[in-house]
Each structure stands twice: as C-alpha cells, then as structure tokens.
C-alpha positions in Angstrom: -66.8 -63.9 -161.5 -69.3 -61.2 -160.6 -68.5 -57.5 -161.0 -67.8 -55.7 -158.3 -70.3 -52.8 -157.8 -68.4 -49.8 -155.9 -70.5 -48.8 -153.3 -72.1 -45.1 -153.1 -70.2 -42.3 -151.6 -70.8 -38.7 -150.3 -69.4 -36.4 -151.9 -68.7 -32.5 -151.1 -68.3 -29.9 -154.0 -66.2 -26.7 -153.1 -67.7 -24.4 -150.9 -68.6 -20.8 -151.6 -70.6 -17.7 -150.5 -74.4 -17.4 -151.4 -76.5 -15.1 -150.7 -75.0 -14.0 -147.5 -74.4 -17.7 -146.3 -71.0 -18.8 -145.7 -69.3 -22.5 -146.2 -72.4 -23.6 -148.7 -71.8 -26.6 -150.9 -73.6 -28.6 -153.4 -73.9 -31.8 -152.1 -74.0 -35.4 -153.9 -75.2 -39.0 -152.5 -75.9 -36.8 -149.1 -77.7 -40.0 -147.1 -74.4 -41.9 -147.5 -73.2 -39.1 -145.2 -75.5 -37.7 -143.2 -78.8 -38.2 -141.3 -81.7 -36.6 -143.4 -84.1 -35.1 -140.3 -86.7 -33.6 -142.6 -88.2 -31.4 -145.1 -88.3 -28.1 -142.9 -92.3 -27.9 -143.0 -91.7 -31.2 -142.0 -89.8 -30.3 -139.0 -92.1 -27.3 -138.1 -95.1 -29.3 -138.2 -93.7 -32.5 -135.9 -92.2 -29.7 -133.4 -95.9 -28.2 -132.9 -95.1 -25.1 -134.9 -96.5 -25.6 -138.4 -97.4 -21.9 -139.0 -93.8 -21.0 -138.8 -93.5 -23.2 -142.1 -97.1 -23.5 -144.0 -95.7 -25.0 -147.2 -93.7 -27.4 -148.8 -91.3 -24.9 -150.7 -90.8 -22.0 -153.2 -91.4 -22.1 -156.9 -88.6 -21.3 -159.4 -90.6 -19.7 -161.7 -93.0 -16.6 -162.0 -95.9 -18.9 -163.5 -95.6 -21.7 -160.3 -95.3 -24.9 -162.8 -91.9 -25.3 -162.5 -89.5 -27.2 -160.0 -89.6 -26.2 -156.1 -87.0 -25.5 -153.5 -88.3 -27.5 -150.1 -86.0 -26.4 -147.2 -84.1 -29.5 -145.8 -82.3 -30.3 -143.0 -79.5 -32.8 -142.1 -77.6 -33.8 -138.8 -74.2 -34.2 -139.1 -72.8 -37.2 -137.3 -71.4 -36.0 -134.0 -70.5 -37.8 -130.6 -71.7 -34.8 -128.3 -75.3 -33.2 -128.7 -76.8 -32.7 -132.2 -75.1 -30.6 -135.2 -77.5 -29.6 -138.2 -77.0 -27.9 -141.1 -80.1 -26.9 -143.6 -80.2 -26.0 -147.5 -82.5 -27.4 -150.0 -83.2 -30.9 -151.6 -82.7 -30.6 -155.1 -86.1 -31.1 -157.3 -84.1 -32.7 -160.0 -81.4 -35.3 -158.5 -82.4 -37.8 -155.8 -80.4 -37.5 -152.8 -78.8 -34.3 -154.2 -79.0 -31.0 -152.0 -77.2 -27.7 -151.8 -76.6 -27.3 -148.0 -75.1 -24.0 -145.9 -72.6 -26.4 -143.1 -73.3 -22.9 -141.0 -74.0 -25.4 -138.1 -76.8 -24.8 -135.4 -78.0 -27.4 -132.4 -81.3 -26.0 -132.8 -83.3 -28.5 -135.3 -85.9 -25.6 -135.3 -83.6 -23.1 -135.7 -82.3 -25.1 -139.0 -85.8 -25.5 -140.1 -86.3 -22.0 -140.2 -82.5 -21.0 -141.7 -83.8 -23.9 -144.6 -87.1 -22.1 -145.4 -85.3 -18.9 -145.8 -82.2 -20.4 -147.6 -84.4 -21.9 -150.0 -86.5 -18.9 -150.6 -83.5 -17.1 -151.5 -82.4 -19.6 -154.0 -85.7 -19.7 -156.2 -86.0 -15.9 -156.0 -82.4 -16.2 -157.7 -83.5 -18.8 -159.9 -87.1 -16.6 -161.2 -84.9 -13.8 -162.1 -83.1 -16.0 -164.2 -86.2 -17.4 -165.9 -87.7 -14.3 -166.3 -84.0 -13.0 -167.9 -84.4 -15.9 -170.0 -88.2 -15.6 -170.6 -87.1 -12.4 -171.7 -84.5 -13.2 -174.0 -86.8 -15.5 -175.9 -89.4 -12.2 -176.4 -86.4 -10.3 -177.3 -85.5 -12.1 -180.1 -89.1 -13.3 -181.4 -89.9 -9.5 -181.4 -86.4 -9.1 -183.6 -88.3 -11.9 -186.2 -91.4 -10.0 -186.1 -90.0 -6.9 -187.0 -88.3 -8.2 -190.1 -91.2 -10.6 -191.4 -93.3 -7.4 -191.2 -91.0 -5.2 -192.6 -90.5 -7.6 -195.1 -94.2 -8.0 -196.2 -95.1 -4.3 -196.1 -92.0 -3.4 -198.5 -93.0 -6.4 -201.0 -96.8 -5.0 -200.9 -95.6 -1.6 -202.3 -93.1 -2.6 -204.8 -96.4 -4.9 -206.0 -98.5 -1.5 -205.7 -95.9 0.5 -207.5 -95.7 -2.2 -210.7 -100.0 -2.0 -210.4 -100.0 2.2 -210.9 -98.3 1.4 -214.2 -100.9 -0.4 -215.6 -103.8 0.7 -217.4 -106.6 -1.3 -215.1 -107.8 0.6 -211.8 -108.2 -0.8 -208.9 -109.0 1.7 -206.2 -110.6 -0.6 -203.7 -108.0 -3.0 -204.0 -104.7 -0.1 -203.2 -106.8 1.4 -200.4 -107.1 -2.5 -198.8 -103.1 -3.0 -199.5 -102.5 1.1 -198.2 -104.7 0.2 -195.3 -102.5 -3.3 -194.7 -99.1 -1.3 -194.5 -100.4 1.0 -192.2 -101.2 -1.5 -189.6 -98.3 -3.7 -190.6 -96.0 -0.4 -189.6 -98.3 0.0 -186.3 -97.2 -3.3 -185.6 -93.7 -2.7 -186.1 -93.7 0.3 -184.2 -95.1 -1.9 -181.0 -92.6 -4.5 -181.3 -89.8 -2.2 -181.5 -91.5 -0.6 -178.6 -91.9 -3.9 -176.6 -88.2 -4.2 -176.9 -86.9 -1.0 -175.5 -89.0 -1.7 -172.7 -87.4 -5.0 -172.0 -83.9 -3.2 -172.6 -84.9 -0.7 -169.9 -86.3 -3.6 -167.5 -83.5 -5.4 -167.8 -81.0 -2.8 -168.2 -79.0 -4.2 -171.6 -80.2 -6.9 -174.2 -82.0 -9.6 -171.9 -81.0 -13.6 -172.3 -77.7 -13.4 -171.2 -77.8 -13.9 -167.2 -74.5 -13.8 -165.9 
C-alpha cells in the first residue's frame, strides 16, 4: 500500500503591525491559497507604467550582495470585483511571502503599496546587518586590543631582563622602543574605533533587539 502524501496547505501566521501597516502576516504555501498576479515591477511594466517601478527589489544589505525584497502582489479569491493584497516574496523560501491583507481593488495601487512595503522591510533588515556588521568590529577590535597589549608588555619585560646584562645593544632597544610605541598607537585607534561605534549605535553594538 502506497503512502499517503498530505497535500500542501496555506497557511497564515498571526498578524501584527509593521511599519505602519496593519493586519500583516507571514505567509506559507501562499499559491495553495491565493492567485500570485506579479512581482510589482512586473505589474508596473504590463500596466504601461514601468517608471513607477524601475527595479526588481531592494537589497538587505549596505554592500548589495545579499538577498532582495521584490514587492509582490496577490488576489484574494473573491466572487465580486478583484481584492489584492501586496508584501514581499521571500528570497529564501519558495512560495513564502510576508503580505499586509490591507486590501485594495486597484492592482496598481497594490503594486505600488508592495514596492514601498518592501522598501521598508530591507531598510529594517540593513540596520540589522549593519548592527550586526558592527558587533563583529566590536569585538575583533576587543581581540586586537589585548593581542597588542599583550605583545608590547612581553617586549619590555624582555627589554628590562636585556639592561641587566653586560652586552649593549642600542640599535636593537631603540627597534623594540620604536615597536611599543606604534603597538600603543594602535591600541589607542582601536579603542578609539570602538567608542565611535558605541556612539553610532548608542550602547555596545551586536545585540539588535
């Protein structure tokens, strides 16, 4: 006997606020549901207005290599004229979006609310990813400070142990003075660095909330 493969369902997370947008939900298996009309460049294009929409999304991150948010729209199924609501498709999870079920009958109107929505989302997300980018910095700059710290103490105690020995070596201490100096510049920088990320961020960055 064959096993029964259970067949694909929509399915609607909880709604909440984003943003400004009311009734917005994440949104699994969304074809099993509703009509996918079009990416909203798509949409813009097809309805003759393509300038409204020149692009296919909005990058999550600063440095434009990561995933993108594309504006979607979908048409809910309705006996009398046309319902749509608009979000965007996520880059991730096929036939996954997060969709605001503020309804319009305008499919251009949606097209445009998507764009936007979507904007919205992936500035949210680049502050993260800076935050995060920042973080990262935060703490390498902790390690630098310590590895430097660390050398420039060990060079003296070896400089101290050399002055009580017989054998002069004045080239050689002005080298090692000359290496603590810069390896104390460096610290100064780093430490530096991170009060300005503590002032950009306005706490310890790497722990978005």
């Amino acid at each position: 006997m064959k096993a029964r493969v259970k067949a694909k369902t929509i399915e609607y997370n909880p709604a909440h606020e984003s943003h400004g947008y009311k009734n917005v939900r994440w949104v699994e298996n969304v074809s099993c549901g509703l009509r996918l009309v079009g990416f909203a460049d798509e949409i813009a294009r097809k309805e003759g207005n393509w300038r409204a929409i020149d692009h296919k999304g909005w990058f999550t991150d600063d440095d434009g290599d990561g995933d993108t948010y594309r504006g979607v729209v979908y048409q809910l199924p309705a006996r009398d004229g046309e319902c749509y609501v608009y979000g965007y498709a996520d880059p991730c999870n096929d036939d996954c979006a997060l969709l605001c079920f503020d309804v319009t009958g305008d499919k251009m109107e949606a097209a445009r609310c998507a764009d936007s929505f979507a904007e919205v989302c992936a500035e949210e997300q680049r502050d993260y990813d800076r935050a995060w980018r920042a973080g990262r910095r935060y703490e390498t700059l902790a390690e630098e400070i310590s590895d430097a710290r660390k050398e420039a103490l060990a060079i003296g105690e070896e400089m101290r142990r050399a002055k009580r020995t017989v054998v002069e070596a004045p080239t050689i201490c002005a080298t090692l003075r000359a290496k603590i100096k810069s390896l104390y510049r460096a610290i100064q920088k780093a430490r530096k660095e991170r009060a300005d990320l503590i002032n950009n961020f306005g706490r310890e960055p790497g722990f978005v909330e």
